[in-house]
C-alpha positions, 0 to 999 in steps of 0.5 A: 289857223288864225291869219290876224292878231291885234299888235299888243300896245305899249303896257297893255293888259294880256286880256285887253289884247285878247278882247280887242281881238274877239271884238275883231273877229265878231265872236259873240260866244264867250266859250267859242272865244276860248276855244279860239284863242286857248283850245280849251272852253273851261279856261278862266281870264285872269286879269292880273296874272293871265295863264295858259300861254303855253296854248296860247303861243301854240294857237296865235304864235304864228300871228303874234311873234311875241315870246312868252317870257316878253308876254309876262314882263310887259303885260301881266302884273308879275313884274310887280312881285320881282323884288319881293319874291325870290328867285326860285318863287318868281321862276315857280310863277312863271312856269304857272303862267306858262305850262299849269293846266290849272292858273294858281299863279293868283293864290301863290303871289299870295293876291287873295291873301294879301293886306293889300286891296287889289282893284275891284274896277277899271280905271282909266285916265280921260287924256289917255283914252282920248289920245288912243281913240285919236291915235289908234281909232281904239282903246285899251286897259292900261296895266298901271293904271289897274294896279294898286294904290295909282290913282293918278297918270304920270303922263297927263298929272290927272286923277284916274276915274273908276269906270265901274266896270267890274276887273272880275266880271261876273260871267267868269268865262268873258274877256272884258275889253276897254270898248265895253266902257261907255264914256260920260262927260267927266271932268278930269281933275288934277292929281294929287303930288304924293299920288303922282309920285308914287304912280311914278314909282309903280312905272319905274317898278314894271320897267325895271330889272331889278333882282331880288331883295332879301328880307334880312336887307329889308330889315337892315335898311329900314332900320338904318331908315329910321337912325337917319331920319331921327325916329329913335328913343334911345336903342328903340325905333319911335313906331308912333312917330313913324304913324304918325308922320305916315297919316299926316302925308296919306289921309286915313280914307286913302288908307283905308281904301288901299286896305293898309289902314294903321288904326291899330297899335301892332300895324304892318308899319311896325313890322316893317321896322322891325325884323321882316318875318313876311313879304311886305308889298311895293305899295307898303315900301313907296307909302313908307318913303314917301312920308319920311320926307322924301318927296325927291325919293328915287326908287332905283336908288332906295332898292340899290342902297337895300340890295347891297346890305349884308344877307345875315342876321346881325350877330347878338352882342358878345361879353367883352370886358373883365366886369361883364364877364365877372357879372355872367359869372355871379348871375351863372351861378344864382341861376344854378342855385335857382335850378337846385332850390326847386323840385324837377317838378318846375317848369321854365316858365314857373322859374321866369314867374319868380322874382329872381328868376325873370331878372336872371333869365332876362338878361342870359336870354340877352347875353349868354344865351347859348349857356342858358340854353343848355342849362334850362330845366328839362320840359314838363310834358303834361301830355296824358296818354288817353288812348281809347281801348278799341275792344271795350269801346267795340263790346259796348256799342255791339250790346247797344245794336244787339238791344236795338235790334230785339226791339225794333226786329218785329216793327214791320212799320219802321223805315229801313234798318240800314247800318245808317239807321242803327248808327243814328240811334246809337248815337255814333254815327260818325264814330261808326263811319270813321272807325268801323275798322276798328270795331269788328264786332260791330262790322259783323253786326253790320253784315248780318243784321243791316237790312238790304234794300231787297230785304226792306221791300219785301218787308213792306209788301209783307207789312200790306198783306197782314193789313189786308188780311186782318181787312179781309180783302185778301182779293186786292189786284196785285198793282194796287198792293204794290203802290200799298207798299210805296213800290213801282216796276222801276224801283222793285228789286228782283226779290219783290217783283218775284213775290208780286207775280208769283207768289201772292197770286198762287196764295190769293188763288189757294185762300179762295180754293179753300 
């Protein structure tokens, strides 16, 4: 049982604590560690989204009086994805950390996946690492400073610097702690104001106890965004507006850095402003609100404004006034002669494709679409049944083994004609490996006329003895015709050692007796 536990310090990362404990305890051996700390020599550290706590707790917990929903909040990264994630998702990433035998906490917050660069490095803030070495006699991993998109430190208004150090080391079974950084004289810089604040930002998101946002609160919100700040042509949202603006503010290399780059026309910032089909990360949020002339933005603010939106969709607009209904009628009705001027045969799409079919359609789809949709031409299915005729297809592949097998059965210097080998000659190996059950006469086939490899030993001893005795040399030792015939004690079936010590001497001695 351990007697000794670091005490974890204020927003450090779950795996700088367990290395500054292995550095403590002088183990050397990253499996023996392990198996210290996990009772387990095959678990893989994760930074970010360290799991296995469950064996943890139950290894340190009489040491370590920390309880594992407090271990998640204040150092892994998890807290990150509360406002994003629903609640039955954060609750589902909580129990991988705590009791899956296998981490899959990583794949399910969707980090691999993501547009969004994770930091491949440590990064450390000089002032800070200095004040821990004075203070504490010792250094850290800093949770903010590893997540995405810091690149300053709100305490000291300083640019990070990039230890190089890899976050995945490449021995997969260590835990790196800070200690293994070796400090060089660099000068610090000041921090730029857009990436202190949004440093600021990314705290504030670690601290807080904010619920779950929806998608459909996110998509109200940022619309009502755009109508407020003036990035509106008419009933349409301005996107080049809005990229624009976001790269005067963030340089295209910070961008691209980050991972979240808008080179492109359909970009992830013109999918935020529109209806929010996927999750968008805290780092595409705070980028977003930090250009639209917010410098004094509040994020407590920004997330409540949100998360008091309605959670449903917008209902599509209805036909109101005596006119609109009269033009729903007339347009009803030349739909209808449209659905009767062409043949059963036309698709919906060849109606859209007409002149006067896209006009009517169009504006149905927008509204009357409830009408439309029950007065649409049935689908063309243009699914052809091509199903194959197993007994046909059987039939011709048994008579092409059958004439394979008549010309090769005589060969007694062909490799073994395995069902592999028959296949591969055919042509339809794989077709033989994946459907055999429906092709019995091939099975049977394969039953009878496959050779064993008892079977193809004996061929070759026989393929030697003819050889010595059109040779004449029918006295040859027994061990040299069985290395003749590619054979060894180890490797010779029961079939073929019989042949080699009974039969060949009792007809070696009979050829001499005659």
């Amino acid at each position: 049982m351990l007697t000794h536990f670091p005490i974890a310090q204020r927003d450090e990362m779950l795996t700088s604590v367990l290395a500054r404990f292995i550095q403590q305890m002088g183990v050397k051996d990253d499996k023996v560690a392990l198996d210290i700390l996990f009772g387990n020599r095959k678990i893989v550290p994760s930074p970010f989204l360290q799991g296995h706590l469950g064996q943890l707790i139950e290894h340190v917990g009489n040491v370590w009086c920390y309880s594992p929903s407090k271990i998640i909040e204040q150092h892994t990264h998890l807290p990150l994805f509360r406002l994003f994630l629903s609640n039955q998702r954060y609750s589902t990433l909580e129990t991988d950390l705590l009791h899956s035998s296998a981490n899959s906490s990583v794949t399910r917050a969707g980090i691999p996946a993501s547009l969004v660069q994770w930091p491949l490095n440590y990064k450390i803030c000089p002032q800070c690492r200095q004040s821990q070495l004075t203070t504490l006699g010792f250094t850290y991993w800093q949770r903010l400073f590893q997540s995405p998109g810091v690149m300053a430190c709100p305490k000291h208004r300083c640019a990070l610097i990039d230890t190089h150090l890899p976050i995945s080391s490449p021995h997969r079974h260590r835990l790196v702690g800070s200690h293994s950084y070796q400090d060089a004289q660099q000068l610090t810089e000041c921090a730029n104001t857009n990436e202190l604040k949004l440093a600021e930002m990314v705290e504030w998101l670690f601290n807080s106890e904010q619920s779950y946002v929806s998608p459909e609160q996110w998509t109200q919100y940022y619309q009502n965004l755009a109508r407020e700040q003036g990035f509106m042509k008419g009933a349409r949202i301005d996107h080049k507006g809005i990229a624009s603006l976001v790269r005067n503010v963030w340089s295209d290399r910070w961008m691209q850095q980050q991972g979240i780059q808008i080179y492109k026309e359909n970009t992830w910032l013109t999918a935020m402003f529109r209806k929010h089909r996927r999750m968008f990360s805290y780092l595409q949020h705070f980028v977003v609100w930090l250009s639209l002339g917010r410098e004094s933005v509040s994020v407590a603010e920004e997330v409540y404004r949100a998360s008091k939106l309605s959670t449903v969709d917008s209902p599509r607009p209805l036909i109101m006034n005596i006119n609109n209904q009269k033009n729903r009628d007339a347009r009803r009705s030349k739909w209808l002669m449209l659905l009767r001027k062409y043949p059963r045969t036309y698709s919906l799409k060849q109606l859209r494709d007409t002149v006067l079919g896209a006009r009517l359609y169009s504006w149905l789809y927008r509204y009357d679409r409830d009408w439309l949709n029950s007065h649409k031409p049935p689908p063309i299915k243009n699914y052809k049944n091509k199903r194959v005729d197993w007994h046909v297809r059987d039939l011709e592949l048994v008579k092409k083994l059958i004439a394979i097998k008549n010309i090769t059965e005589e060969n007694l210097y062909d490799v073994r004609h395995s069902k592999s080998w028959f296949s591969t000659r055919i042509g339809c190996k794989s077709l033989l490996e994946k459907k055999i059950h429906n092709l019995p006469l091939c099975r049977l086939f394969f039953d009878r006329y496959s050779e064993s490899v008892e079977e193809y030993q004996t061929r070759r001893l026989s393929r030697v003895m003819v050889q010595l005795i059109d040779d004449k040399d029918i006295l040859r030792p027994v061990c040299e015709i069985e290395r003749l015939a590619g054979l060894s004690r180890t490797r010779s079936r029961k079939p073929a050692r019989e042949i080699l010590r009974l039969d060949i001497p009792a007809w070696q001695r009979a050829e001499v007796l005659s």
